[in-house]
Structure formats: structure tokens, C-alpha cells
TORLUMRO-732291 format. One record per residue (C-alpha): residue in one letter; y, z, x. Coordinates in steps of 0.1 Angstrom, whole numbers. Example, Ala and Ser with C-alpha at 12.3 -4.5 7.8 and 13.67 -1.06 7.14 Angstrom:
// TORLUMRO-732291
(a (-45 78 123)) (s (-11 71 137)) 
This chain:
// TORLUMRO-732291
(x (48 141 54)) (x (16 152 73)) (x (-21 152 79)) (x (-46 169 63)) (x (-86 171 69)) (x (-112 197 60)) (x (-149 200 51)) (x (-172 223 26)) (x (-207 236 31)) (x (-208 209 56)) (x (-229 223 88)) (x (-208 220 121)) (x (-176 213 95)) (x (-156 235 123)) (x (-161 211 148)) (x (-157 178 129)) (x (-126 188 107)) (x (-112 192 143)) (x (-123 163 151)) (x (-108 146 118)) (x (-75 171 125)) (x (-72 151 161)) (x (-74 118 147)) (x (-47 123 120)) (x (-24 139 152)) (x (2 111 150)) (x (9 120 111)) (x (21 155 118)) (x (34 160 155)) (x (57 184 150)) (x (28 213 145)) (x (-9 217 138)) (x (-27 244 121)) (x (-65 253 113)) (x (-82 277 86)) (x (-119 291 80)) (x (-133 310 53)) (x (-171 318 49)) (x (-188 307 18)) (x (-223 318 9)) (x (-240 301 35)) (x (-217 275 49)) (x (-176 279 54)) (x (-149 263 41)) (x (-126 244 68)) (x (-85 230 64)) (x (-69 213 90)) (x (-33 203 92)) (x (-8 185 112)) (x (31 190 102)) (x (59 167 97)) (x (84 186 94)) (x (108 175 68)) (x (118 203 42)) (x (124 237 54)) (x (118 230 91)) (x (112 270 101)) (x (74 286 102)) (x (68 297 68)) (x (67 258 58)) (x (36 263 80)) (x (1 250 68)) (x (-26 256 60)) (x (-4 276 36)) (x (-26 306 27)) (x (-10 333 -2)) (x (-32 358 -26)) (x (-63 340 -19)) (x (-53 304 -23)) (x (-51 286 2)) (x (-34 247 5)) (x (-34 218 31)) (x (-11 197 18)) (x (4 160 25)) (x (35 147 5)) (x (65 154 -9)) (x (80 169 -40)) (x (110 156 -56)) (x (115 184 -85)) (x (107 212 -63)) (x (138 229 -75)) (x (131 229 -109)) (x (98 241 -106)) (x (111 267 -82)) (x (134 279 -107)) (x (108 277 -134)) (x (86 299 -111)) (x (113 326 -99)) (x (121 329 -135)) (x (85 339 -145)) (x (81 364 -119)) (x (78 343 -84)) (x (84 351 -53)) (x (92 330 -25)) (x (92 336 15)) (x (106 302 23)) (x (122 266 9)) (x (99 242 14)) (x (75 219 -15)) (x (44 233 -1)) (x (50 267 -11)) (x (62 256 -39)) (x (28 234 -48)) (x (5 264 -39)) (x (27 289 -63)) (x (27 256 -94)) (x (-11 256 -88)) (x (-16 294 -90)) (x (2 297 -124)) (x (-9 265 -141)) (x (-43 251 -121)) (x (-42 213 -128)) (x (-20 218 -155)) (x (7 214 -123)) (x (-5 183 -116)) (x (11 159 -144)) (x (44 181 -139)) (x (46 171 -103)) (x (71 142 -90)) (x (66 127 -55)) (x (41 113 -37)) (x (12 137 -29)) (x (-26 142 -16)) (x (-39 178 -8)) (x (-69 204 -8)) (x (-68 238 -20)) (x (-91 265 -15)) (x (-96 296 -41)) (x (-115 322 -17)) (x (-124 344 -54)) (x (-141 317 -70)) (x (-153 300 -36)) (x (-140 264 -51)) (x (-122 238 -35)) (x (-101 210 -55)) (x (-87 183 -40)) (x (-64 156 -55)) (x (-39 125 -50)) (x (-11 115 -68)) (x (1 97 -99)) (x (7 64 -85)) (x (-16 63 -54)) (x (15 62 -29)) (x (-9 91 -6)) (x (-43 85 5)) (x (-71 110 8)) (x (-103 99 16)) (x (-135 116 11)) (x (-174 115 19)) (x (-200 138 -3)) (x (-228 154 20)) (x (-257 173 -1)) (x (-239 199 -21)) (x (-206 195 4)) (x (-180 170 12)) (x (-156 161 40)) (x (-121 149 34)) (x (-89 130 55)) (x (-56 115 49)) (x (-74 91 71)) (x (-104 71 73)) (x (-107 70 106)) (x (-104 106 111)) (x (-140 106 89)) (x (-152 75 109)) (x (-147 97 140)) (x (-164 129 129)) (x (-191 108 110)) (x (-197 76 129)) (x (-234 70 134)) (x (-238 85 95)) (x (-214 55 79)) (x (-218 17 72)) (x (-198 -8 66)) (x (-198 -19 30)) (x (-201 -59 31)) (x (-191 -58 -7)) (x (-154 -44 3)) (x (-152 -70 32)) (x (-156 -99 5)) (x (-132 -82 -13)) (x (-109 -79 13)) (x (-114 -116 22)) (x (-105 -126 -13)) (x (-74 -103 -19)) (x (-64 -98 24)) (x (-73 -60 15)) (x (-94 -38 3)) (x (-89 -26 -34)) (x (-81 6 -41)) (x (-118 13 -59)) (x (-136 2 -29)) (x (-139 19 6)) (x (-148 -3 39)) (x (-175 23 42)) (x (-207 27 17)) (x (-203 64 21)) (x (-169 71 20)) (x (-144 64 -10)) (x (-107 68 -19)) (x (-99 96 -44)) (x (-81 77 -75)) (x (-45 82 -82)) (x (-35 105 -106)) (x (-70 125 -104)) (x (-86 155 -93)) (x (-120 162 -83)) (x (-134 201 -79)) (x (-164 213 -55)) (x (-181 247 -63)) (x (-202 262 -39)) (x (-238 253 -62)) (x (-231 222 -54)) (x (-216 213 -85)) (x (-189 185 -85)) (x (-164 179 -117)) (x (-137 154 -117)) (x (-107 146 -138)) (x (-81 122 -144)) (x (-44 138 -153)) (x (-23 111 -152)) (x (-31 68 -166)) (x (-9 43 -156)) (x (-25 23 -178)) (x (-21 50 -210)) (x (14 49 -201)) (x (18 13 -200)) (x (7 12 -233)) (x (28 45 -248)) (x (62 30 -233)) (x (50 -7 -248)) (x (62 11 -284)) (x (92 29 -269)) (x (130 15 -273)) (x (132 -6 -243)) (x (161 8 -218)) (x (195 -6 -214)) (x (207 -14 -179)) (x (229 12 -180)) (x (195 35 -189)) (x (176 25 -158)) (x (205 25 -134)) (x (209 61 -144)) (x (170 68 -139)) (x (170 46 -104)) (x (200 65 -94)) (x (186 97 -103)) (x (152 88 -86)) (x (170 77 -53)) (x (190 110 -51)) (x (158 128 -53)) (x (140 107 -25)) (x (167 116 0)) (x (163 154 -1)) (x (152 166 35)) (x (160 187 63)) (x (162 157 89)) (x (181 126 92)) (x (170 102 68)) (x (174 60 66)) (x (166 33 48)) (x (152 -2 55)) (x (178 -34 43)) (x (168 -68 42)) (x (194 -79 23)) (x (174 -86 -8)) (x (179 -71 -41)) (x (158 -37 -37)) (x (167 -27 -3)) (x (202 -35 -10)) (x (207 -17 -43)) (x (188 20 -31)) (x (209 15 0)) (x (243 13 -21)) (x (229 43 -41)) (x (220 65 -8)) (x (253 58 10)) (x (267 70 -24)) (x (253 100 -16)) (x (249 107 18)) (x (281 85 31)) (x (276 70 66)) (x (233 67 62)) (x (219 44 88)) (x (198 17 76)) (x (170 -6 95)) (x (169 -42 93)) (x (150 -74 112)) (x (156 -110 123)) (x (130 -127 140)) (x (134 -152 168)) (x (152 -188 166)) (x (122 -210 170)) (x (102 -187 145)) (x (127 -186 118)) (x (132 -221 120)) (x (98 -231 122)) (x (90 -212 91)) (x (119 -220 73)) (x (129 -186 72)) (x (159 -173 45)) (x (190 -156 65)) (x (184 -122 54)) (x (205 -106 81)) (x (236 -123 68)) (x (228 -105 36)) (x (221 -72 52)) (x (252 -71 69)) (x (269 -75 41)) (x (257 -48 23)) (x (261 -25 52)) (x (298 -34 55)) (x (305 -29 17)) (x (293 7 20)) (x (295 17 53)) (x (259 16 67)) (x (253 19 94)) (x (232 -12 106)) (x (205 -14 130)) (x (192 -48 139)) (x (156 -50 149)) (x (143 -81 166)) (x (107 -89 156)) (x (90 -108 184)) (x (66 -90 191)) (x (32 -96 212)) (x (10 -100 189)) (x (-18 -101 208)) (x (-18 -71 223)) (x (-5 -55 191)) (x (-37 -64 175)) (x (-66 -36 184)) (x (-38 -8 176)) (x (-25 -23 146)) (x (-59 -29 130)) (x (-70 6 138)) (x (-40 24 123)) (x (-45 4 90)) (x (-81 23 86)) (x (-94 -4 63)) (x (-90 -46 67)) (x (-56 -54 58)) (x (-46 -90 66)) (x (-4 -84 60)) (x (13 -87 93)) (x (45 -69 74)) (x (25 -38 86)) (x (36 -50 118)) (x (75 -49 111)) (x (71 -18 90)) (x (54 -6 124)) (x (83 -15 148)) (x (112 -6 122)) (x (97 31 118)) (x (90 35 159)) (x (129 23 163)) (x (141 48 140)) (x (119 75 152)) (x (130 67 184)) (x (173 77 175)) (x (155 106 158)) (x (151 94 123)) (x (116 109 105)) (x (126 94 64)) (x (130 59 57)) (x (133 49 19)) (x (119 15 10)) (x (122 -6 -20)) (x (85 -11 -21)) (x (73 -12 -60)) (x (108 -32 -81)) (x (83 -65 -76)) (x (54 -48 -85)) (x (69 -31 -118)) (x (98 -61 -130)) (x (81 -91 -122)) (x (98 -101 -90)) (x (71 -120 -68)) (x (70 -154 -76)) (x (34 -156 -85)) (x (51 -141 -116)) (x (75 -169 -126)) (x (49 -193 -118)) (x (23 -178 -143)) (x (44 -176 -169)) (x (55 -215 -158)) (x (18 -221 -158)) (x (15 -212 -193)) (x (40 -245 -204)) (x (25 -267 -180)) (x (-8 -268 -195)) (x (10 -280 -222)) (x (22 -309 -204)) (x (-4 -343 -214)) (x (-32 -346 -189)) (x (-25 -378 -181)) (x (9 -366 -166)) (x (-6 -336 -149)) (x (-36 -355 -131)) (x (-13 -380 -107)) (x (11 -353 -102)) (x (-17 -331 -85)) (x (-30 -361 -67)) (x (9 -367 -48)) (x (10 -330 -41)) (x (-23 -324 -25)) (x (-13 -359 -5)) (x (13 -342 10)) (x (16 -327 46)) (x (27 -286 45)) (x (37 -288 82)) (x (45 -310 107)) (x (49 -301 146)) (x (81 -288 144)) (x (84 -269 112)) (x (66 -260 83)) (x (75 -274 45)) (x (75 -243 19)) (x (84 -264 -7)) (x (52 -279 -3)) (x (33 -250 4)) (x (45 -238 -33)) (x (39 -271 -52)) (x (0 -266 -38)) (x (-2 -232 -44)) (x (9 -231 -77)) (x (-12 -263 -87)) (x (-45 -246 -75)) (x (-40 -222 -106)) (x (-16 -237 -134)) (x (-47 -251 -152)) (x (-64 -218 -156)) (x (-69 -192 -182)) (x (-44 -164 -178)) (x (-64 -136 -158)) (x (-80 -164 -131)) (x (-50 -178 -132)) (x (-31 -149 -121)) (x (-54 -140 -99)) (x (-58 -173 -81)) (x (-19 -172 -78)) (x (-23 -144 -52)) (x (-54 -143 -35)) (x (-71 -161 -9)) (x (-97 -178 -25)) (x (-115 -191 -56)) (x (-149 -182 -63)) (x (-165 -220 -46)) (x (-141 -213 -12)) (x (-154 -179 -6)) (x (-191 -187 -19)) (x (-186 -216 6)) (x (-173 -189 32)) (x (-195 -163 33)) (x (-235 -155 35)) (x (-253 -165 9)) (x (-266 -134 7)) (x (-236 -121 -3)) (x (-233 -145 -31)) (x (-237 -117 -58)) (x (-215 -92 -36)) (x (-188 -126 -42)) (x (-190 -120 -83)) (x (-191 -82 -83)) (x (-155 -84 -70)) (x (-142 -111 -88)) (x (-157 -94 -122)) (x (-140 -57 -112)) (x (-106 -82 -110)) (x (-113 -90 -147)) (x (-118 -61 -158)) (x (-89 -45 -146)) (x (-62 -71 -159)) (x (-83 -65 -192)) (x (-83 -27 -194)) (x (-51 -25 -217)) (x (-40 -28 -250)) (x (-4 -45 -241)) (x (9 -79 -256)) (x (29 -90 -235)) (x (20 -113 -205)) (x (44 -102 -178)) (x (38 -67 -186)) (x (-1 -68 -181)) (x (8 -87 -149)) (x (31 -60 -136)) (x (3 -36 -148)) (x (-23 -55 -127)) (x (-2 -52 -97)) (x (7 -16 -102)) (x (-29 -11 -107)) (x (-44 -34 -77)) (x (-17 -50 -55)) (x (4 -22 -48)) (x (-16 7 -39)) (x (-43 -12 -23)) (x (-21 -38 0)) (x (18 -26 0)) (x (14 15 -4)) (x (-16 13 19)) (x (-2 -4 47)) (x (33 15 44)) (x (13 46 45)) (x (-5 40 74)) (x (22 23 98)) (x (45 42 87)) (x (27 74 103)) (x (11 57 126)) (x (49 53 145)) (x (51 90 129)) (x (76 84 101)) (x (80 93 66)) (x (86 64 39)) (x (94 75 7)) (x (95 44 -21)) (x (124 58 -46)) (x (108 26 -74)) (x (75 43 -71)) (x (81 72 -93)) (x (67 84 -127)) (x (104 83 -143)) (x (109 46 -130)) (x (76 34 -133)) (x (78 45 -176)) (x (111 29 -174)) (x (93 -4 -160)) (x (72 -7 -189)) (x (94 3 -218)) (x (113 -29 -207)) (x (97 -63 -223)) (x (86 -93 -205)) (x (113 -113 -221)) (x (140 -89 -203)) (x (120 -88 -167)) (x (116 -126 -165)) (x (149 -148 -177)) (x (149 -185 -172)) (x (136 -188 -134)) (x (149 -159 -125)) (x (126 -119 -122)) (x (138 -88 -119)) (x (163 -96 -147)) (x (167 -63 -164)) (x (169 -45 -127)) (x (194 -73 -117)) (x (215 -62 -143)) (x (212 -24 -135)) (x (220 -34 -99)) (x (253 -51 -115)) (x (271 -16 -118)) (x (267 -12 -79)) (x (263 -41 -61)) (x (285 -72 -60)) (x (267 -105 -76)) (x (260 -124 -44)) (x (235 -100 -36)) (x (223 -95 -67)) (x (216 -132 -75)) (x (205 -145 -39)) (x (175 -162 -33)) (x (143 -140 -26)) (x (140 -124 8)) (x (108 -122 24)) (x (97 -88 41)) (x (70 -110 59)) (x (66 -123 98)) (x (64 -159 108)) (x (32 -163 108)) (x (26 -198 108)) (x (44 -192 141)) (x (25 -166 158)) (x (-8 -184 148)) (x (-3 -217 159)) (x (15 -205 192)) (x (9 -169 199)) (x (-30 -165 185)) (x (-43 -199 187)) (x (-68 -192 210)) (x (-83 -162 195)) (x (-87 -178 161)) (x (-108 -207 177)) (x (-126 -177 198)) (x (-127 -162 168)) (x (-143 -189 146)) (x (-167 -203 173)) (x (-185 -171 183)) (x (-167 -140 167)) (x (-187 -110 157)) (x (-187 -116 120)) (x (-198 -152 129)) (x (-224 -145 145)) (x (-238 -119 124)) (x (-239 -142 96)) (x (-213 -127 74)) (x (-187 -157 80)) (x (-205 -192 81)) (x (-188 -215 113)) (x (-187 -246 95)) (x (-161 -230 69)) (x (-141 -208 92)) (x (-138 -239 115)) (x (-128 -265 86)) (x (-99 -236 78)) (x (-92 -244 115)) (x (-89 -278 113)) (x (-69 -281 78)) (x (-45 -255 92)) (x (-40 -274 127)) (x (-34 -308 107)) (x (-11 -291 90)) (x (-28 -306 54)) (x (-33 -267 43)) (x (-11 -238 52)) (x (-40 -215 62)) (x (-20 -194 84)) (x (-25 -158 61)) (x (-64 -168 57)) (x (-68 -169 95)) (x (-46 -139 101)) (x (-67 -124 82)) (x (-104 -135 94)) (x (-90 -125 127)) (x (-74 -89 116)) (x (-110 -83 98)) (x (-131 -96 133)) (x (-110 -68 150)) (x (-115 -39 124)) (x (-155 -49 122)) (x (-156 -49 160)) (x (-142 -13 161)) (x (-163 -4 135)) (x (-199 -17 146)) (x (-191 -1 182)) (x (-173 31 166)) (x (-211 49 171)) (x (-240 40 152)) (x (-253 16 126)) (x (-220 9 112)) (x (-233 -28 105)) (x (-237 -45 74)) (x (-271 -54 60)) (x (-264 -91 59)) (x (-292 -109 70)) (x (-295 -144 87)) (x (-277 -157 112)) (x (-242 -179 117)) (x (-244 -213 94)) 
């Protein structure tokens, strides 16, 4: 895993892609690496740092220049062997053993006909010095970022965005339409970029610069195309997709380095543990408690007792992290290695797990990230589907039951009530139509709340994002319900809130996280299985549960859902407290009139009363206050062009 940055026909590109090289450092310590080529009137500049993971030696070196291509590459490559093989057969010849080489050589035969034949987790630039054009593209599932700003007939280009923030600053502005979108969802989607200039290349695409100025783009590879293809395909056995789970694990552990996995003790974690100490007996794996008061306070599941279990069973080696961190002065570095607003404080844990394991020399970690995502295993999905027969319950029934739940308390001094927390949640939704419903089920707001919380000005910016939400649960031909849920999450949630942050904690503690669920073979699996066989009775994950079943005992395989969270109900009433009320009462986005006071202060008060659980939508004003801050003094007019003052 690494950093890449570069610019084309950009004037001064030397300087800023090493500018943008710098601020992607921490991705690629091990080595860093710069190329320049003249073209026409401008040049052509690559930057790389290296993590070194496959084929440790120098000719895994980048930017990786051969017979006038040359590739700055970020990712890995899980059928690198058969594509070696397939290229050594036709006449290849290779100096070394790592993907890279292996990419460039794929690309020279076959152009972005490689691209749908690649599996892993990718984003790269590479350079043809005959034809003077530069492609650039990101792969299949969005697991890698790259970032990119057009200039004129030129463009710029980072694993980061802050690298481009750094190298551009004065030149970029905050896009107020992204921030109300990251208010709604606690991120920003995938579509969007925090800045007006800059945006995300689009999983499983590619987009080509020439050096007229002319700029072609293409998409090789649809989630959504392949939703619908496997919907008509024989649905897999257990015995199937435990074979293709296996088979994907095996692949994610290949690497020259120590490699670990993270273990909660829930379903996912547990069963790509059991399969990597299959293979690689004696693996460490990662795992965190929090403190007493915390746990208790937030009524907390004892995932340690579970994780120790599993790491007994197949003899893991178990490291127990303690998450009690201060949070406060976490903040300003946390926020800045997210890139974007992301209001998850698991980017904290992922943060401390991957420093601990860097520090005893660990550079992989494989993650479970994605078995939610693609077989229904969050409970928004249980409770949409229970929506569905509650709206068939008589109104008269349903109307006194809401008003005895929104009577009720969801914390007291002492603790907090989930129970409760649940009953409101899933009663601020169960009357709706299927995609508001689903959508209301898992983000912050609905459309009065963040009308109410926000400028007016930015009423229309308010319906712009909660139309592209439509529109995406729509785009599909599928007829099943949890299916075009688990394609709405595949599509929104999971690269722009759970790959994102991984990503960029992950390497901000320097550390590779590879996400074994997240793969073209699984993901096809995913969807060839029916709603009816993800979601059984009141229990997800039902067809994965029973692939589990051939590895891992059933106590672990039926306990209650884990929570790869923090206690944040905790840390905000103890640890934060007074920065959310400096926050509300004269914060930066307060008093520039994109937050109005009176609704950030009644989220306060609701929260302190313990009559809402407000705890995430406060994390989150105060994670977005410290990203704006960085960003409005990062150089320049990075400000938004909402007008008016605090309400």
C-alpha cells in the first residue's frame, strides 16, 4: 500500500506534486520516488511513497518506468500470479515479484482491457511517454481513493485530499452542498468532494488526459450491472460461498511482511480469522475493550470474551488494546487524516489498533469490513424489512405506541438505555415509504431537522442531497428489498463512510488493511444470494452464518451483534462536554451562518436531558467545526458562500 500524487500540463506541477508527495509521507515510509517527463509545453510529474509489502527489494521501486510506460501505483493485487503466468506465457519478461510490475506489464498488453481482470483493491496513474497520455483509475469497489482537480487542459491528482489542499490551497473552496450532505449521512458521499474543485474518481472507472487538452472517461466495472446479472444466477449454497470466502481470504494474506487481523469477536472478524490461522498458523490478531465506566455507561456487549475465544480455538495470538483515549487532543489529528468530514469515532480505534500493530512490526491487517454491507447484517436492515409489517399494524394501535416511546427517557446519569434508543429510532422511520424509510433508518436527519439546522440559504443544497439518495436506491432493476438495500450500502455507505475512514486511519498510523469481503468474487456471491436467505426470522447474515458453520463453533456464530464503535455517549457527556457547548455557542460554522445556534443548542439540551441520544449528531457537528476550521485557515478563500449570519 502506498502514496501516489502527480500533475499534467500543470505550470509549477514539479514543485506541488512534491508538495502533494510530502503530504501523503505517512502512506509509504518505507521509500519515496519522483519522475518527470516533458510534454509539449508543460511536463508530466509522478510522485510516490512505498509501503513495502510484496517483493520488498528495489525493483518493486516506483514510479515503475519500463518501455515507455510509466506507473505510480497504490494497492494491491490478489491474482498477480495468474496474470504473471498469463504474461510470461505470451512472451513477458519480468525483473522482479512484486503486483506493480505486474500492473504496468497487464496494462501494456491489454490497455484498460486489464482493468475488469484485476482483483484487489487499487488506484494509480500511468503515463505513455509515445502518445504523451496519462490514464488514471480506481478500483471496482472503491476500497482506494484517488482524488483529482482539472486545471485548463491539465489536472492534478492524490491518494489524498489533503495533499491537493496543500499544493492548491488558496485555489479551492469548500463545497457547502457536501457539508449538508455530510451532516445528513456523518460523511461525505462518495459523488461529492468537500471541495468545489476537487472530486473523487468513481470506482470501477478510468478517466484519460491527452496533451490537447482532451479528457475521455470510462466506466469498466457496475456494481450495480452486477447486482442485477447475479439477481438471475442460481443462488450459492453455504458450502459455495465458504469456498469463495475461503479462497478470497487466502488471497488477502499474500505479503512479504508480517500480517494480522483485527477480532472483535463478532461474526466477520471471527470467521476470516479462523480462515487465516488456517493458513498462516500462529497469525496475531488485534482486538479492543474500552474502559469500565465507559462500557457500562453505554451498555456496551462483552466482545473481548468472544475474541478470546476465538483466539484460543485457533491459536491467535491475541492482542488486547484498551481504547481510552484523549479525545480531545486526538481531535485536530484525527480530523485531518480523515481528509473529508467524517463523524465515525471507529476511525479512532481503527487509528490506535493499526499504530499498536505497526508498533510490534505489523504493516497488514485484514478486516471484515463489507459482510454487513453485502448480507444484510446492520440492524437498520432487519428493522426495514420489520417496518414493512408494521405499517400493517391498525393505526389506532400504532399511534399510542409512538406516543409511550417518545415519553421515554434514553439515558439517565448513570447509564444510557439502548433499548430505548432503538424503539425511537426505528419509530422515526417504520411509517415511511421504502427508500425514506431506509434512509431515515441510518442517517442523521430528516429533511424538517436539517432544514431546521442549517442556513436557509442552503435550503435547496438540503434537497439536492436528499434527491441524489433517491436516485441511487432507485438506479436498479432488482426485486428484491434486502438486496436493493445491500446495493444502496455497497453503493453509498460503504465506500463513502466505512472504506473511507479505514483507508485513511489506517495509513495515517502507516498500515495496510486489506477487507477479504470486499472483493469482486464475494461481492457477485453477495448478490446471487436472495433476501429471503440473507435475512431469516430476526436474524442477518443468515446465508454467511451458515458458511461460517463449517469453521466456526455456533456460539460465535449466533451471538448477539458486536459493535466496532466507541462509547460515545461517554466521551461526549464527560470527555467533550465543553467543546460541544464552545462549539454550539460561538463555533466557526455558527458563526458563519452555516449552523443556526438555536438548533445546535436544542440538540444540546435534548442530549443533556437525556430525552434524545444525540451523542453521534454532536460528534459529528464538532468533528465537521474542526475540519472547516483547518480548512478556512488552510490558505485562502476556502470558505463557503453562505451568506447571513448565526440564527
Amino acid at each position: 500500500m502506498c502514496g501516489v500524487a502527480g500533475t499534467y500540463l500543470i505550470p509549477d506541477g514539479d514543485r506541488l506534486t512534491d508538495l502533494m508527495t510530502d503530504a501523503v509521507a505517512h502512506r509509504g515510509p518505507d521509500a519515496a520516488g519522483r519522475w518527470s517527463h516533458r510534454v509539449g509545453a508543460g511536463t508530466v510529474e509522478l510522485g510516490h511513497r512505498r509501503l513495502s509489502i510484496v517483493d520488498l527489494s528495489p525493483t518493486g521501486a516506483q514510479p515503475m518506468a519500463a518501455d515507455g510506460l510509466v506507473l505510480t501505483y497504490n494497492g494491491e493485487l490478489y491474482n498477480a500470479a495468474e496474470l504473471r503466468a498469463e504474461l510470461v506465457a505470451a512472451g513477458v519478461r519480468f525483473r522482479g515479484t512484486s503486483d506493480t510490475e505486474v500492473l504496468l506489464q497487464a496494462w501494456r498488453r491489454w490497455g484498460t482491457d486489464c482493468l475488469p481482470r484485476l482483483r484487489g483493491m487499487f488506484a494509480f496513474g500511468v503515463f505513455d511517454t509515445a502518445t504523451g497520455e496519462l490514464f488514471l483509475a480506481r478500483d471496482q469497489l472503491g476500497i482506494k481513493p484517488l482524488f483529482v482537480v482539472r486545471r485548463g487542459g491539465g489536472l492534478a491528482f492524490a491518494s489524498e485530499l489533503k495533499a491537493l489542499a496543500d499544493a492548491f490551497g488558496g485555489d479551492l473552496h469548500v463545497d457547502e452542498t457536501a457539508l449538508v450532505a455530510s451532516l445528513l449521512y456523518y460523511w461525505v458521499p462518495d459523488s461529492r468532494c468537500a471541495y468545489k474543485e476537487a472530486e473523487k474518481l468513481p470506482p470501477g472507472s478510468w478517466l484519460r488526459v491527452r496533451p490537447d487538452g482532451d479528457v475521455a472517461r470510462g466506466t469498466y466495472w457496475s456494481l450495480r450491472e452486477v447486482a442485477e446479472r447475479a439477481a438471475h444466477e442460481p443462488a450459492p449454497t453455504a458450502a459455495e460461498l465458504h469456498e469463495i470466502v475461503a479462497d478470497s481470504t487466502r488471497r488477502h494474506l499474500i505479503a512479504d511482511v508480517p500480517v494480522a487481523t483485527f477480532l472483535s469477536g463478532g461474526l466477520d472478524s471471527s470467521y476470516l480469522t479462523a480462515l487465516a490461522a488456517r493458513e498462516r498458523p500462529g497469525i496475531s490478531a488485534y482486538t479492543i475493550g474500552f474502559r469500565a465506566e465507559d462500557a457500562k455507561f453505554e451498555a456496551m456487549p462483552d466482545d473481548l470474551r468472544y475474541a478470546r475465544q476465538v483466539a484460543q480455538r485457533y491459536g491467535v495470538r491475541l492482542h488486547e488494546i484498551e481504547i481510552a483515549p484523549d479525545v480531545l487532543e486526538m481531535l485536530p489529528m484525527i480530523t485531518r487524516a480523515l481528509d473529508e468530514p467524517i463523524g465515525d469515532p471507529a476511525a479512532i480505534n481503527t487509528y490506535l489498533i493499526c499504530s499498536a500493530a505497526r508498533e510490534a512490526g505489523v504493516k497488514v491487517m485484514v478486516s471484515g469490513m463489507g459482510a454487513d454491507e453485502l448480507f444484510a447484517g446492520y440492524r437498520k436492515h432487519l428493522a426495514n424489512r420489520l417496518a414493512v409489517r408494521y405499517q400493517r399494524v391498525p393505526r389506532a394501535v400504532r399511534r399510542p405506541v409512538h406516543a409511550a416511546v417518545d415519553r421515554l427517557p434514553v439515558a439517565s446519569a448513570t447509564r444510557g438505555y439502548r433499548s430505548v434508543r432503538f424503539a425511537k429510532r426505528f419509530l422515526s422511520f417504520a411509517e415511511l415509504g421504502e427508500e425514506a424509510a431506509f434512509r431515515r433508518s441510518y442517517t442523521m436527519y430528516d429533511r424538517g431537522e436539517l432544514l431546521d439546522l442549517v442556513s436557509p440559504d442552503l435550503a435547496g443544497a438540503v434537497d439536492d442531497v436528499l434527491t441524489e439518495h433517491a436516485d441511487v436506491y432507485t438506479d436498479n432493476e432488482l426485486t428484491d428489498h434486502v438486496n436493493r438495500m445491500c446495493l444502496a450500502d455497497a453503493r453509498l455507505f460503504l465506500p463513502g463512510l466505512n472504506l473511507g475512514y479505514t483507508d485513511r486511519s489506517s495509513m495515517a498510523a502507516s498500515t495496510e488493511v486489506r477487507v477479504p469481503f470486499v472483493d469482486v468474487d464475494v461481492v457477485t456471491a453477495a448478490f446471487r444470494a436472495r433476501g429471503v436467505q440473507k435475512i431469516v426470522g430476526r436474524s442477518g447474515k443468515t446465508v454467511l452464518k451458515q458458511a461460517a458453520t463449517s469453521i466456526l463453533p455456533a456460539e460465535i456464530v449466533h451471538r448477539p451483534k458486536g459493535l466496532f464503535s466507541a462509547p460515545l455517549r461517554a466521551w461526549m457527556s464527560r470527555d467533550l462536554a465543553p467543546l460541544v457547548r464552545e462549539v454550539v455557542e460561538d463555533g466557526v460554522l455558527v458563526r458563519s451562518g452555516f449552523l443556526r445556534r438555536d438548533a445546535a443548542a436544542r440538540l444540546v439540551a435534548e442530549d443533556a436531558a437525556g430525552r434524545e441520544d444525540r451523542s453521534k449528531h454532536l460528534w459529528h457537528i464538532v468533528t465537521l467545526e474542526y475540519w472547516y476550521r483547518n480548512a478556512t485557515s488552510a490558505g485562502g478563500d476556502l470558505r463557503t458562500a453562505v451568506s447571513g449570519g448565526a440564527r
